[in-house]
C-alpha positions in Angstrom: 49.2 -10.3 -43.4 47.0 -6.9 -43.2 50.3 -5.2 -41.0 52.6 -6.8 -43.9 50.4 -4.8 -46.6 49.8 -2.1 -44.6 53.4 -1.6 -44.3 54.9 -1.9 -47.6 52.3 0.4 -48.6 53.7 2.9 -46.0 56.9 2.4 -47.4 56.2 2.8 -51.1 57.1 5.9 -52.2 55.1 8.0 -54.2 55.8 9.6 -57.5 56.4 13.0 -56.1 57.6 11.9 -53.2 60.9 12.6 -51.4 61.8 9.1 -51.2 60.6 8.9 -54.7 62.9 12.0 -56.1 65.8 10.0 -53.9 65.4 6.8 -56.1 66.0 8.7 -59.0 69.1 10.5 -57.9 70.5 6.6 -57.0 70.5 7.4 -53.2 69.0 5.4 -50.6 65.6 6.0 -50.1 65.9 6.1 -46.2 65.8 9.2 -44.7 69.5 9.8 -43.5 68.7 13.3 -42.4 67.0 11.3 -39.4 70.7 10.9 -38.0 70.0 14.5 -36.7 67.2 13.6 -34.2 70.4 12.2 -31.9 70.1 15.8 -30.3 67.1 14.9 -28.5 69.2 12.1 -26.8 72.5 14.4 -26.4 69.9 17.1 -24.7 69.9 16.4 -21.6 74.1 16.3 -21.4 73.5 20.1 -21.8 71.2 20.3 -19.3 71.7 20.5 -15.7 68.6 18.6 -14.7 70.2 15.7 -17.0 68.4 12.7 -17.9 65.2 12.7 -15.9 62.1 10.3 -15.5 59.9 12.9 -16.7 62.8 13.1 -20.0 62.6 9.3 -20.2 58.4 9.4 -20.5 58.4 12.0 -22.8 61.1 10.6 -25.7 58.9 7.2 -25.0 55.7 9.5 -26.1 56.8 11.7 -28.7 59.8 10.2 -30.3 57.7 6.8 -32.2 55.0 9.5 -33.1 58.1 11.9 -34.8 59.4 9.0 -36.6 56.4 7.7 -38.0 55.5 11.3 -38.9 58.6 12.1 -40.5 58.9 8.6 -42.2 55.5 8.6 -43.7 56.0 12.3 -44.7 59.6 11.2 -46.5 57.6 8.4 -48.3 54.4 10.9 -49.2 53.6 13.5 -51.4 55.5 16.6 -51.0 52.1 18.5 -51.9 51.0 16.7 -48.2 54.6 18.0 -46.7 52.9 21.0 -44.3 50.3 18.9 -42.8 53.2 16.1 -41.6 55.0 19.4 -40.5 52.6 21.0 -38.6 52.3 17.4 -36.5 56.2 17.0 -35.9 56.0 20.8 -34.8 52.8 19.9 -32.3 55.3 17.3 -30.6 57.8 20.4 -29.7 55.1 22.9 -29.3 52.7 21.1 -26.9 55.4 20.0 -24.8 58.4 22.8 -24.1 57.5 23.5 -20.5 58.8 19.9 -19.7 60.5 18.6 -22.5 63.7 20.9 -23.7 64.7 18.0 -26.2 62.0 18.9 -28.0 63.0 21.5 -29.5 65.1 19.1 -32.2 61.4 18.9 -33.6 61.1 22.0 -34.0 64.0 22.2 -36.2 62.7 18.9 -38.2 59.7 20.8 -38.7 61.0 23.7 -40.1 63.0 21.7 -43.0 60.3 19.7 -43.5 57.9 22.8 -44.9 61.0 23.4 -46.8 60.0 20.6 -48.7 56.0 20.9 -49.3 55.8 21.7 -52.8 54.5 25.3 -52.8 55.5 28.4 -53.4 58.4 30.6 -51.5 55.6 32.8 -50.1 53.7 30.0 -48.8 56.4 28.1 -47.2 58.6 31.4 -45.5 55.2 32.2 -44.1 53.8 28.7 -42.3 58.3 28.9 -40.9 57.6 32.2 -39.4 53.7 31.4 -37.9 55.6 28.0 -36.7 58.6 30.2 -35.1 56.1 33.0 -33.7 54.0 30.2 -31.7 57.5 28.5 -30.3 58.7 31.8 -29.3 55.2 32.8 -27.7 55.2 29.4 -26.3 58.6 29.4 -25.2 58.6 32.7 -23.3 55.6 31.7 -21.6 57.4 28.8 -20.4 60.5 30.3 -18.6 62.9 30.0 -21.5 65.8 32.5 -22.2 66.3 34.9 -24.3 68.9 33.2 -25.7 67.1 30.3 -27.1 64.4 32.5 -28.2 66.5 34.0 -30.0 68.8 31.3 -31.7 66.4 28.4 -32.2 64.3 30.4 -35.2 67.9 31.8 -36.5 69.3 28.6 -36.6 66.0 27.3 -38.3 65.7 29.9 -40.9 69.7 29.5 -41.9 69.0 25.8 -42.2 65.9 26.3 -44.5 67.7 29.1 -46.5 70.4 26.5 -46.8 67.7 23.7 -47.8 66.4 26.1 -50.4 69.7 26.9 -52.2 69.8 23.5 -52.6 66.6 22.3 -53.6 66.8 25.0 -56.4 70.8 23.6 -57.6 68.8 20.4 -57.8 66.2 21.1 -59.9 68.6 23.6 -62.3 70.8 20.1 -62.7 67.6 18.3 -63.5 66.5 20.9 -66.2 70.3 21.0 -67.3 69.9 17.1 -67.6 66.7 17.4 -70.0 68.1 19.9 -71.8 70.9 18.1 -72.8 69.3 14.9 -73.9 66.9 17.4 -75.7 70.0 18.9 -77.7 70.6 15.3 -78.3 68.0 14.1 -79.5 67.4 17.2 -81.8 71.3 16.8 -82.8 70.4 12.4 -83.8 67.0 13.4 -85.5 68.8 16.4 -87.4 71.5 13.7 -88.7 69.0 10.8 -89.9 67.3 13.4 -91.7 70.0 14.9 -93.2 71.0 10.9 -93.9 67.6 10.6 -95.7 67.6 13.4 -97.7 71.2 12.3 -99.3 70.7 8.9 -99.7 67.1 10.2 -101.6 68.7 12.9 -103.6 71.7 10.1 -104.5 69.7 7.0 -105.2 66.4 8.1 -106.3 67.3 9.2 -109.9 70.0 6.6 -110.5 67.2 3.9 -109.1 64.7 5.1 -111.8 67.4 5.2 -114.8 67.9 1.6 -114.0 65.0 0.1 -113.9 64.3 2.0 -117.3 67.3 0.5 -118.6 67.0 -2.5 -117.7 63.3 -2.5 -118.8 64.6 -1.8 -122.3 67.3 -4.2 -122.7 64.1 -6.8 -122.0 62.6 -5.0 -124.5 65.6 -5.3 -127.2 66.8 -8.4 -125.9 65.0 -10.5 -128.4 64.7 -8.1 -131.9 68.7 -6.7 -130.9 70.5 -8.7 -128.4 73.8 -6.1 -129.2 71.4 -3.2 -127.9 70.5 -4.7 -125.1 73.9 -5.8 -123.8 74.8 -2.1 -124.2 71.7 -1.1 -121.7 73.0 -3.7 -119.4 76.5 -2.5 -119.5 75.2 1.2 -118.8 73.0 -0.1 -115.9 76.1 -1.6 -114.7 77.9 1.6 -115.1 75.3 3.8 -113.4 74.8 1.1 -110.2 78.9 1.4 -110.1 78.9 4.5 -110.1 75.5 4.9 -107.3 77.3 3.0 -105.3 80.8 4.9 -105.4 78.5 7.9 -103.9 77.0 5.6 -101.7 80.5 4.9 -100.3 81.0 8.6 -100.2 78.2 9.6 -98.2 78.4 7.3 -95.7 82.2 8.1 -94.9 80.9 11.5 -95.0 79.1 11.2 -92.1 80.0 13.9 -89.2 80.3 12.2 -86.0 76.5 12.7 -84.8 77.7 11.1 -81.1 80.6 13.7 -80.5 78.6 16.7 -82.2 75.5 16.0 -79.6 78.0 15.8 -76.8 80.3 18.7 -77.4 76.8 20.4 -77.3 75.6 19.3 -74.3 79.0 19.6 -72.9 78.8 23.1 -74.2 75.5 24.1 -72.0 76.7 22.2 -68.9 79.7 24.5 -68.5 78.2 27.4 -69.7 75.4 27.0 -66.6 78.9 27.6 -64.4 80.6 30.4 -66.6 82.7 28.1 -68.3 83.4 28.9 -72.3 84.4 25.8 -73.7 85.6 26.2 -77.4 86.1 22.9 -79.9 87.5 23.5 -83.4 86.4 20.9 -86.4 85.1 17.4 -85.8 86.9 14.1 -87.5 84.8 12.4 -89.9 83.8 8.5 -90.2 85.0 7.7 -87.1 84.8 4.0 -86.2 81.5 4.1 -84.0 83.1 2.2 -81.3 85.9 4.9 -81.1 83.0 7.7 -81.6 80.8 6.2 -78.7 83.4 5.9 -76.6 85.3 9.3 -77.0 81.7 10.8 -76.8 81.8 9.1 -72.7 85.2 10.5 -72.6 84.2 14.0 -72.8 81.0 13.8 -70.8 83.0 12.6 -68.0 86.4 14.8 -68.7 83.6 17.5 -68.7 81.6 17.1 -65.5 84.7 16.9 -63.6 85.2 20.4 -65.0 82.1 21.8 -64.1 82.2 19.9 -60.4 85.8 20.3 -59.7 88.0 22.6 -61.8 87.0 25.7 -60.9 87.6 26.9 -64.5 86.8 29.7 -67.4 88.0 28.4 -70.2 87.6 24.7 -72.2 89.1 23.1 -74.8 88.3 20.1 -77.1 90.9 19.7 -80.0 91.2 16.5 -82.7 93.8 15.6 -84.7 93.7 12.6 -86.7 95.9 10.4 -89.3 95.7 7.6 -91.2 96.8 5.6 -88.4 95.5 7.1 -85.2 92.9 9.8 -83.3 94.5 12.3 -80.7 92.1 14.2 -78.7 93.1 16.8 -76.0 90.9 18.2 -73.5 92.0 20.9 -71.2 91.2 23.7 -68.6 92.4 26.5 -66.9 91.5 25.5 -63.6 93.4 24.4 -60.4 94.7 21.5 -61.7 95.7 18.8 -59.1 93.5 15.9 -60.9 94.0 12.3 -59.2 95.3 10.0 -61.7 93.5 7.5 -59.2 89.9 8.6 -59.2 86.7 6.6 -60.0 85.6 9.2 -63.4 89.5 9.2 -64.2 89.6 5.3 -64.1 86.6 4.7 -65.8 88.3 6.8 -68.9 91.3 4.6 -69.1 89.5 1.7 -68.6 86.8 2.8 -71.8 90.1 4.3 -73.8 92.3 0.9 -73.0 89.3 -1.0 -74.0 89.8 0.1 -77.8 93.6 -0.3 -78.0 94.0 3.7 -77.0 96.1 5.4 -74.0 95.2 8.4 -72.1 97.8 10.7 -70.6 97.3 13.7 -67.9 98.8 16.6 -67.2 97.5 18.3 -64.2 100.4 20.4 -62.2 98.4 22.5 -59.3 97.2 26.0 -59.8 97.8 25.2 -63.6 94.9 23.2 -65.3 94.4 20.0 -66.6 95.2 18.0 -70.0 93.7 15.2 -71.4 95.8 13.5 -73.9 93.3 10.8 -75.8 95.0 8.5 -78.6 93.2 6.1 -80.1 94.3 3.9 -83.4 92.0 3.9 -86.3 93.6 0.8 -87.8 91.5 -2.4 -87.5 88.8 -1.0 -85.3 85.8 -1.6 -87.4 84.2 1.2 -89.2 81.1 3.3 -88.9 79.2 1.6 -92.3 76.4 -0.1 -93.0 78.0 -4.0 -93.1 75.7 -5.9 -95.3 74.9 -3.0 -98.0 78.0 -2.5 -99.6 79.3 -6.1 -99.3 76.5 -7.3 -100.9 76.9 -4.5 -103.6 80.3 -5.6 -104.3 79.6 -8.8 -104.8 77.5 -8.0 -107.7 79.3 -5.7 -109.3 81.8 -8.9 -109.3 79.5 -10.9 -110.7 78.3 -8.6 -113.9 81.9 -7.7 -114.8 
């Protein structure tokens, strides 16, 4: 029972973990890089000695201590990253006069500090006081100049490498806040914009009624005639509430495709991509609206992944009957009809009675042709509020 805990607690990852920062990017926690320690089994191939006892005793010894290290330091904090480090890099260091396979932990060490959350100062210099001691170490062991030479080269191109993309990682993340920042800022601009029109509409025309209807109680028993004609202009101001009521709400910009044109907008701008969109349609069913808003998000990252693009474009034209929506690019073109972000638009566009067309020659861009009908798809209104208002206007006339 105490190895079970002692386990799962090895394997939990921490919050700041790289296990952890795995998780969240939907990949498997498990360190795949570890696919890379075959070297210290393909070593010996190389070597002429080939596989020796003395080889055998020493991947027995050290390899179990490099994969607990390495585990437990894939599963820590990356602010304990150096310390795991400096331990893989004891298992090449303290053994290169006998053990040339070692020097794949060398390598493991190296990426690792790559990883300890510090700064560039801090990590370049622990990578060259690792590299100094192998190559001290190394020369006082008989080794040539060659690997002298090529093991810290080949260690600091992989940690460059590392870095580059450690730093496009945490750019996407930022990207990825900002974006659900713009919106959020884009839904919160919209309900209050919402709340100020439906205060400005209903507030006064709310007061006149209740003070007309206050004084046809009033009247009702000295002048009943009076009083009918409050009623009838009660009824006549509530109408005519309500018509602006109706007009307001199918006023409504499309808050969905205005936050995701946004977005869309700093995404390709962070790869030097201007995307231009003219005017928005108006009351939009918000099925049709939520979906067309996934549409884009998807036609868009492909763009930024894959097109290799300047230029954007997001046009609408609608009728009375349907919604067309093109996207396009400049970019190489050559877009597989048969791709998982492809399919999942034709599946979300067929799912609302819509087709989806593309034109994608090579070397020439791509085109997205989107049409959706209007007719029948239920629209973007509050249900029970103007229903209900209907029915009493019917029931006063």
């Amino acid at each position: 029972m105490n190895i079970t805990t002692t386990m799962r607690a090895w394997f939990t990852p921490v919050p700041d973990s790289s296990a952890a920062d795995d998780l969240r990017r939907n990949k498997s926690p498990w360190a795949i890089h570890l696919l890379w320690s075959a070297w210290i089994f393909i070593t010996p191939l190389l070597d002429n000695q080939g596989y020796t006892f003395t080889w055998l005793m020493f991947t027995l010894g050290t390899y179990p201590v490099f994969l607990a290290l390495y585990l437990k330091a894939h599963f820590a904090s990356c602010r304990l990253m150096h310390h795991y480090a400096f331990g893989v890099a004891s298992l090449c260091l303290l053994t290169l006069p006998w053990y040339s396979s070692g020097l794949s932990y060398l390598i493991f060490s190296c990426t690792m500090l790559m990883k300890w959350r510090a700064g560039y100062r801090a990590r370049f210099g622990l990578l060259l006081v690792v590299n100094a001691l192998y190559i001290a170490l190394a020369w006082r062991a008989g080794y040539p100049w060659a690997m002298l030479i090529s093991m810290p080269a080949m260690a600091l191109i992989i940690c460059t490498v590392i870095i580059f993309e450690i730093n496009n990682r945490e750019r996407d993340a930022a990207l990825r806040l900002s974006q659900e920042e713009v919106r959020r800022l884009a839904a919160t601009a919209e309900r209050e914009r919402i709340g100020r029109d439906l205060h400005d509409l209903l507030g006064h025309t709310l007061s006149l009624i209740t003070l007309k209807l206050e004084l046809s109680r009033k009247l009702f028993d000295r002048d009943s005639a009076a009083a009918l004609r409050e009623l009838e202009e009660a009824e006549r101001v509530a109408r005519h509430a309500l018509a602006e009521v109706r007009s307001a709400v199918t006023g409504i910009r499309s808050t969905d495709l205005a936050a995701e044109l946004a977005s869309a907008r700093l995404l390709l701008e962070s790869s030097a991509v201007h995307l231009d969109y003219g005017s928005l349609p108006d009351s939009l069913p918000q099925e049709v609206e939520r979906t067309l808003a996934l549409v884009i998000r998807e036609a868009v990252t492909n763009i930024h992944r894959h097109a290799v693009a300047t230029e954007a474009c997001v046009r609408f034209t609608r009728t009375a009957e349907k919604l067309d929506m093109q996207i396009s690019d400049n970019g190489k073109g050559g877009l597989a009809a048969h791709g998982n972000g492809v399919s999942g638009m034709c599946e979300r566009i067929h799912a609302i009675g819509g087709t989806l067309q593309i034109d994608s020659p090579p070397r020439r861009g791509t085109r997205l042709l989107i049409s959706v009908p209007l007719r029948g798809q239920k629209e973007r209104i509050v249900p029970e509020a103007l229903p209900a208002a209907n029915d009493f206007a019917g029931s006063t006339a």
